[in-house]
Structures are given as structure tokens and as C-alpha cells.
C-alpha positions in Angstrom: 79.2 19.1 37.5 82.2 18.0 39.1 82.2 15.9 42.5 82.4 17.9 45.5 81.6 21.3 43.7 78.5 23.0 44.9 76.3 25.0 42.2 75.9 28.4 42.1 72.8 30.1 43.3 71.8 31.4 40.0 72.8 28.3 37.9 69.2 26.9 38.2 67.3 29.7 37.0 69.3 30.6 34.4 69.0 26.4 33.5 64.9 27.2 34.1 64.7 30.4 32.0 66.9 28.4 29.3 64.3 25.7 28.9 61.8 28.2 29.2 62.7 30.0 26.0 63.4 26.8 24.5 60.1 25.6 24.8 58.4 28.8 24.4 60.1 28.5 20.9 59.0 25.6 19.7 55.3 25.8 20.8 55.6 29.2 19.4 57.4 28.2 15.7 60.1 30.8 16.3 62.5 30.0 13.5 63.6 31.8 9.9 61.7 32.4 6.8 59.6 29.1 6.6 58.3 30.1 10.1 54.8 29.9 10.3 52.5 32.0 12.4 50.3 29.4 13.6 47.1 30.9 15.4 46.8 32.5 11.5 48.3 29.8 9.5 50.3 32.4 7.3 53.9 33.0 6.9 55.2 34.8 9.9 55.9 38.4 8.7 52.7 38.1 6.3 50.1 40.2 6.2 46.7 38.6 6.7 45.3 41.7 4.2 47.1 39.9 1.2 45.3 36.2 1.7 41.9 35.5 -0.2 39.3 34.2 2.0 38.8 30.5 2.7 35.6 29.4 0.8 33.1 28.2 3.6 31.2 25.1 3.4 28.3 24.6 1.8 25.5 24.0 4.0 23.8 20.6 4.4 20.4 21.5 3.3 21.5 23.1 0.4 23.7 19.7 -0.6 20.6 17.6 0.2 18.7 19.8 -2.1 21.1 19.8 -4.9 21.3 15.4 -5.0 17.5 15.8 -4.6 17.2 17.9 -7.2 19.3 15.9 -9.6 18.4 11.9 -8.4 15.0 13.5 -9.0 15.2 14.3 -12.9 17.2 11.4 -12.9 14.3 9.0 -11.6 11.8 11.0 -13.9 13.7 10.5 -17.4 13.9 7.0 -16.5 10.7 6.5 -14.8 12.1 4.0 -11.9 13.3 4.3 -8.8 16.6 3.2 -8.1 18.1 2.2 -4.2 18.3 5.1 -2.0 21.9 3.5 -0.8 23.3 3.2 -4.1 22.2 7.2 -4.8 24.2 8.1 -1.9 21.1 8.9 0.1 19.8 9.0 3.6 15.4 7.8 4.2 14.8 10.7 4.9 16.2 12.9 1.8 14.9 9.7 -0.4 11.3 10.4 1.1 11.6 14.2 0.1 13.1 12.9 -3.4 9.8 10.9 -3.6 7.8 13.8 -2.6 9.5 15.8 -5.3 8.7 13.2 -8.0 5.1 13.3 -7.1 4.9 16.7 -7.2 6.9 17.3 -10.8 5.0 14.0 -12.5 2.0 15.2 -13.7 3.4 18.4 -15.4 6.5 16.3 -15.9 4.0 14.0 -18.6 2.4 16.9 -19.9 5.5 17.6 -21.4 6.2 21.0 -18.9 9.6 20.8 -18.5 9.7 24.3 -16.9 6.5 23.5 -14.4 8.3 20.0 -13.3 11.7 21.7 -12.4 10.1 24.4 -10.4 8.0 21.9 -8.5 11.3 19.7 -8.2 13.3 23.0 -6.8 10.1 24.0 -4.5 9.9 20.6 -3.1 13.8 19.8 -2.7 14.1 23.1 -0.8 11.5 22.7 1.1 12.1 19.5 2.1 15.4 19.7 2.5 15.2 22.7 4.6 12.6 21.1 7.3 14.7 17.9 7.4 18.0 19.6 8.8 16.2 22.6 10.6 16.4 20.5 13.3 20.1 19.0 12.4 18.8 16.8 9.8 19.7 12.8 10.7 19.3 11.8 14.6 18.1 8.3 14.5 21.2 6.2 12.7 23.1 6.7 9.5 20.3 5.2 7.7 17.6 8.0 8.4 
């Protein structure tokens, strides 16, 4: 603005409305075709009818029953433990991997391969299940 001009009485709202828009634009992603809508995370223009739905996590009992499950077989083909760390376990889901040996051993030796996995999928899922009903691991990383 020049010196010694005064503004005009609208000038500042229409600067204010200006900005306004502006912003409102970019928080908003107005733009052309590679707009996004982003409360939906589609294309703008898209209909949400046409998307396939996002696969939904897997809960955490049913992971800690699955690497139960399998460190379990694993321990009783080779008949050792191994280190709960180095399995990628907590204490607590090595304890119910434990338990599950226990339980699938005797049949396991018989030679009742059909027995031993059921009692390894009974006591995995069991286990597992009481261990995060309550939100699984509270007392460190390591339990």
C-alpha cells in the first residue's frame, strides 16, 4: 500500500476470507484428480462401495498361540529346549509352550501324532487365551 493512502473498509475481510479459503484448502486437499479425500483415504470423487475391506489384525492371543503351537512341535521333534529369546518369545508364552510340551509328551512317544497336536492346540489356546485376557504382558518386555 502506498504511503499516505488509507485502506478500504472491506480490504481486510476480503484479505481474511482469502486466507481463509486458502487454508481451508489445503487442510482440506482441494486440488484436481490426484486429490485425496482424506477422512476416507480414497480418491476424491471415489466411491467407498468400490474398495475391498482392509484385512484387520490378527489378534494377539491367536499369534501367541500360533508360535506356541509351532516352537512346541519344534521342541518335541528335537527333544530340547531352546532360549525363549532367541524363539522370539515372551516368559510367559515360553511357560504355556512348556505346558504344552508336557501335555503333548506322553502321547507324543507313544507315537500319537494326532493326540499330541490336539493337546498342543488345547494347551496353546488355552494358554494363550488366559495370558492376554487381561492384556497379556504388564510387568516388562520380558514377561
Amino acid at each position: 500500500m502506498a504511503a499516505g493512502r488509507t485502506p478500504r473498509p472491506g480490504a481486510a475481510l476480503g484479505i481474511g476470507l482469502g486466507l481463509a479459503l486458502l487454508t481451508g484448502c489445503l487442510v482440506t486437499g482441494c486440488g484436481g484428480p490426484d486429490a485425496r479425500d482424506t477422512a476416507a483415504g480414497t480418491p476424491s470423487g471415489a466411491t467407498t462401495g468400490s474398495r475391498s475391506p482392509s484385512p484387520q489384525a490378527t489378534p494377539p492371543e491367536a499369534l501367541c498361540t500360533r508360535i506356541v503351537k509351532y516352537w512346541t512341535r519344534r521342541q518335541l521333534k528335537d527333544d530340547t529346549y531352546g532360549d525363549y529369546q532367541s524363539m522370539g518369545l515372551s516368559n510367559g508364552q515360553y511357560e504355556i509352550l512348556m505346558d504344552a510340551v508336557d501335555a503333548a509328551r506322553p502321547t507324543w512317544k507313544r507315537g500319537d501324532t494326532k493326540a499330541a497336536e490336539q493337546a498342543i492346540d488345547r494347551t496353546a489356546r488355552a494358554g494363550c487365551e488366559k495370558w492376554y485376557r487381561n492384556g497379556g504382558p504388564s510387568k516388562g518386555p520380558w514377561q
